[in-house]
N, C-alpha and C positions, 0 to 999 in steps of 0.2 A: 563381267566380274566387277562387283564393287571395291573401291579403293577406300582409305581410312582419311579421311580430313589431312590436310595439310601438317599441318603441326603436328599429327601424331608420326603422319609417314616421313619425315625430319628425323622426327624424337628416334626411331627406329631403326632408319638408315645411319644416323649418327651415332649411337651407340656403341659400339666397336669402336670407332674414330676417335669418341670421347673419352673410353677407357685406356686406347691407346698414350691418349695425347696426356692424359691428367693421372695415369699410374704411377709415373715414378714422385708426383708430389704429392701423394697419398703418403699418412703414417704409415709404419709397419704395422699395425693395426687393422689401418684400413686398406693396407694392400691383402692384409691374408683374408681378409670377407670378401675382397673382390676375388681373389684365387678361388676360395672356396665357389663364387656364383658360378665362376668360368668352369670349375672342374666340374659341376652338380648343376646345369643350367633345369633340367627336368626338375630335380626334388626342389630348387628355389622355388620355382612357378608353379609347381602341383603342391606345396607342403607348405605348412604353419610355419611363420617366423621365430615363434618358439622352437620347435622341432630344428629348424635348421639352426640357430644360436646355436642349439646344444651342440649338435655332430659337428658343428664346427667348432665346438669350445671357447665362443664369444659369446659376447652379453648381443641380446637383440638391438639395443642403443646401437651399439657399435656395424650393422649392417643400415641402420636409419642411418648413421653418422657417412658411412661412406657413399651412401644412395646420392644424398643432400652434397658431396664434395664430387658429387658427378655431373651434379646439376638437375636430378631431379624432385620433383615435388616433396615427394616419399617414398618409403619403400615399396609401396603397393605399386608405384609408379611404373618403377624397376623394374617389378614382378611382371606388370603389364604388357610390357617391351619382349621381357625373356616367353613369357606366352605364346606372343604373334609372332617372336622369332621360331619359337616350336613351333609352330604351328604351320610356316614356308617351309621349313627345313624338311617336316615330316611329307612333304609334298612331290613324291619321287616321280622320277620322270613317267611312269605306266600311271601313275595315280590322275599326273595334269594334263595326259595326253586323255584319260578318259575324261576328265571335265571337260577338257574344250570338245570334246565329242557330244557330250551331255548339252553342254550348253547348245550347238549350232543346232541339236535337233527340238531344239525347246525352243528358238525361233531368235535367241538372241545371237545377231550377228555383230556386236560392237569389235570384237577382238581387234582388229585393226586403230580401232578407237583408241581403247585400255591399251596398249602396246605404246601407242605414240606418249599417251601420255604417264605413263611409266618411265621411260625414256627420258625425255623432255625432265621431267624430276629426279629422274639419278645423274642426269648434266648438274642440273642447276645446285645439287647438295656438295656435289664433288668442286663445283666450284665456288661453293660456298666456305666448304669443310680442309680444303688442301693446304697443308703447310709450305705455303710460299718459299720461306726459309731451306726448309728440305730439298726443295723442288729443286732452286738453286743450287743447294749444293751438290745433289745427282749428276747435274748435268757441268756442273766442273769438273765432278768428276770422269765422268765421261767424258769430259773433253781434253785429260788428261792421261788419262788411263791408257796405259802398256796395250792391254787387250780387253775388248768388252766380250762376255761371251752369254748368250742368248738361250732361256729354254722355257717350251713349255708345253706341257704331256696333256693328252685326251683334247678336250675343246680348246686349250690354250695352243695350243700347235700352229694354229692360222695367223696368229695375233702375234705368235711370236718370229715366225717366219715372217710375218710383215713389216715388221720393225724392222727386223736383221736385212730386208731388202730395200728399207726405204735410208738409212743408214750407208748401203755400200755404195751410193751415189757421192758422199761428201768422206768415207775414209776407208782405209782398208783394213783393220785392225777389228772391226768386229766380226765375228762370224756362230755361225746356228746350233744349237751343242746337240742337240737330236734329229738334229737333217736324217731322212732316208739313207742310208749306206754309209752313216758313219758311227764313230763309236763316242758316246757320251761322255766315260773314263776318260780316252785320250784328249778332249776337250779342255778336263780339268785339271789333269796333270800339267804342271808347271807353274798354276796361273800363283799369283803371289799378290802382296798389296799393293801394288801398283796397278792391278787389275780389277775388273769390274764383273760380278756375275750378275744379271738381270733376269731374276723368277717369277714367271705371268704362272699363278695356279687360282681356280677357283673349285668351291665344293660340287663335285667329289675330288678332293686333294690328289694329285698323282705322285703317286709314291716316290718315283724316281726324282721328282724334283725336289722333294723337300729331302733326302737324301742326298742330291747334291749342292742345296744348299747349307747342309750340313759338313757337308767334305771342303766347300770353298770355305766355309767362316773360320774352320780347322789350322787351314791353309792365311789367315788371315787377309782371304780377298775380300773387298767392298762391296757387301750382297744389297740390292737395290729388290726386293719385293714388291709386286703386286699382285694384291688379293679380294677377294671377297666379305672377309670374317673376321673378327678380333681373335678368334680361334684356331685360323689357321699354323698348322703347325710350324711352318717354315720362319713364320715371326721371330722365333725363340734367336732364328741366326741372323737377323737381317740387319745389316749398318743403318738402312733406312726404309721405311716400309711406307703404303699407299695401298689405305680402304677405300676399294673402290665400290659406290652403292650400286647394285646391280637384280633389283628388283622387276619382277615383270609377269604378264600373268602367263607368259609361255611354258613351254615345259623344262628349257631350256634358264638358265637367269641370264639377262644380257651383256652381251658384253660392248655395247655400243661405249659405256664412258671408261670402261679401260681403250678401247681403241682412239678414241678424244686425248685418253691421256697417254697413250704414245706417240700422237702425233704431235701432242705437246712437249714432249721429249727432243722429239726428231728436230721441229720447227725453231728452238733453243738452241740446240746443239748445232744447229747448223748457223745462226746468228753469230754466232763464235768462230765460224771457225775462218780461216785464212786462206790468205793467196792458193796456197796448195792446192786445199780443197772446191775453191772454184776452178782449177783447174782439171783437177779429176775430174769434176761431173762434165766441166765439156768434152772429157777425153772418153767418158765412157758413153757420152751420149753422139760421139764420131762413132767410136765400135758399135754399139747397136744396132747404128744405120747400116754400116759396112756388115754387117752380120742378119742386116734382114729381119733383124727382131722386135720392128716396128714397124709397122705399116707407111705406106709413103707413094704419094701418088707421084713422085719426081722419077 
């Protein structure tokens, strides 16, 4: 599989992140032509700039005007971007498992190749692109918070349960809101602003979690998002959110730098924390041994 130059595959992974970060200093003007791209990403990229002015009832100026307060070139630019983003997205998982079939019988066996260096580039944008400021402030609050509570549906599930177990090493107050044999409601009842909800969703969005982070922002808890998309619906509730680039030619999109950026969570969170908490981990890492749950030639 070929890859798009550097600077474009930037331009593309940052786009959500940049609409993110530079929406609310947009006019009302230029916020309703970026709403309109968001609602209509197909008719932008397939259709006349004339054509879309109108059904949005702005002047075409006024779509150049906010392309250019986005940072890029022009509008075409934009259009560029919203293209190759149709163009992954339309990419369903039966579609990419046939290409990579296609391709290994056609003799190209790089996959291994393009993987690492997909990879290797959604590290590097993520750490290029992260709101430091943000970043900090999550993990105070997490390291303040009443209770953190943990979810995330279909492929996020692994990601999320890893966190929630790399976490009960240093406190006791997090715990998994979709564990196996428990109930997701009962997780969210009580939680309040003193609390933290932490939602891992990428496309295809799982319903139940952007439903409840819907019910925690309700409830006025501190919803920590991460996602894949400026699209994502859960955004609409999030105290603080993290686009994570997750490009890849698998059939899957990876999730290699949401898992970077939860361990970047964890390795924080745990620089904070106190006496306590070095005590916990030596007390739970005495029961482990006493429970057999590690190997141990002693």
């Amino acid at each position: 599989m070929q890859f798009q130059s550097d600077v474009r595959w930037i331009m593309q992974q940052s786009f959500e992140q940049t609409l993110a970060g530079k929406y609310a200093q947009l006019s009302a003007r230029l916020q309703q032509a970026a709403d309109f791209v968001m609602a209509n990403p197909i008719d932008v990229a397939t259709r006349s700039l004339r054509s879309i002015a109108r059904d949005a009832r702005l002047t075409p100026v006024t779509f150049s005007r906010m392309s250019a307060a986005l940072g890029y070139e022009n509008y075409e630019a934009l259009r560029e971007v919203l293209r190759r983003s149709m163009e992954q997205r339309s990419n369903m998982f039966s579609t990419r498992v046939a290409q990579l079939q296609e391709q290994h019988v056609a003799g190209d066996h790089g996959f291994h190749a393009d993987h690492f260096v997909a990879v290797s580039k959604n590290l590097k944008s993520l750490s290029a692109s992260i709101d430091l400021a943000m970043l900090e402030n999550c993990v105070d609050r997490l390291h303040s918070a009443r209770k953190v509570l943990v979810i995330g549906g279909l492929g996020s599930a692994g990601i999320a349960e890893y966190l929630t177990y790399m976490t009960s090493f240093i406190a006791d107050n997090w715990s998994l809101g979709n564990r196996v044999g428990t109930s997701l409601g009962s997780g969210l009842v009580g939680l309040a602003a003193s609390d933290v909800l932490i939602v891992i969703t990428k496309t295809p969005y799982a319903t139940q979690s952007i439903l409840a982070a819907e019910d925690a922002h309700a409830a006025g808890v501190f919803v920590i998002v991460l996602t894949d998309n400026h699209s994502c619906p859960a955004l609409k509730y999030a105290s603080a959110a993290f686009i994570v680039p997750s490009d890849s030619p698998h059939y899957f999109s990876s999730y290699a730098g949401t898992l970077v950026l939860t361990e970047v969570l964890t390795g924080m969170l745990a620089s904070r924390a106190e006496g306590a908490a070095l005590d916990r981990i030596a007390a739970v890492e005495i029961r482990n041994r006493r429970l057999k749950e590690v190997w141990s030639d002693k």
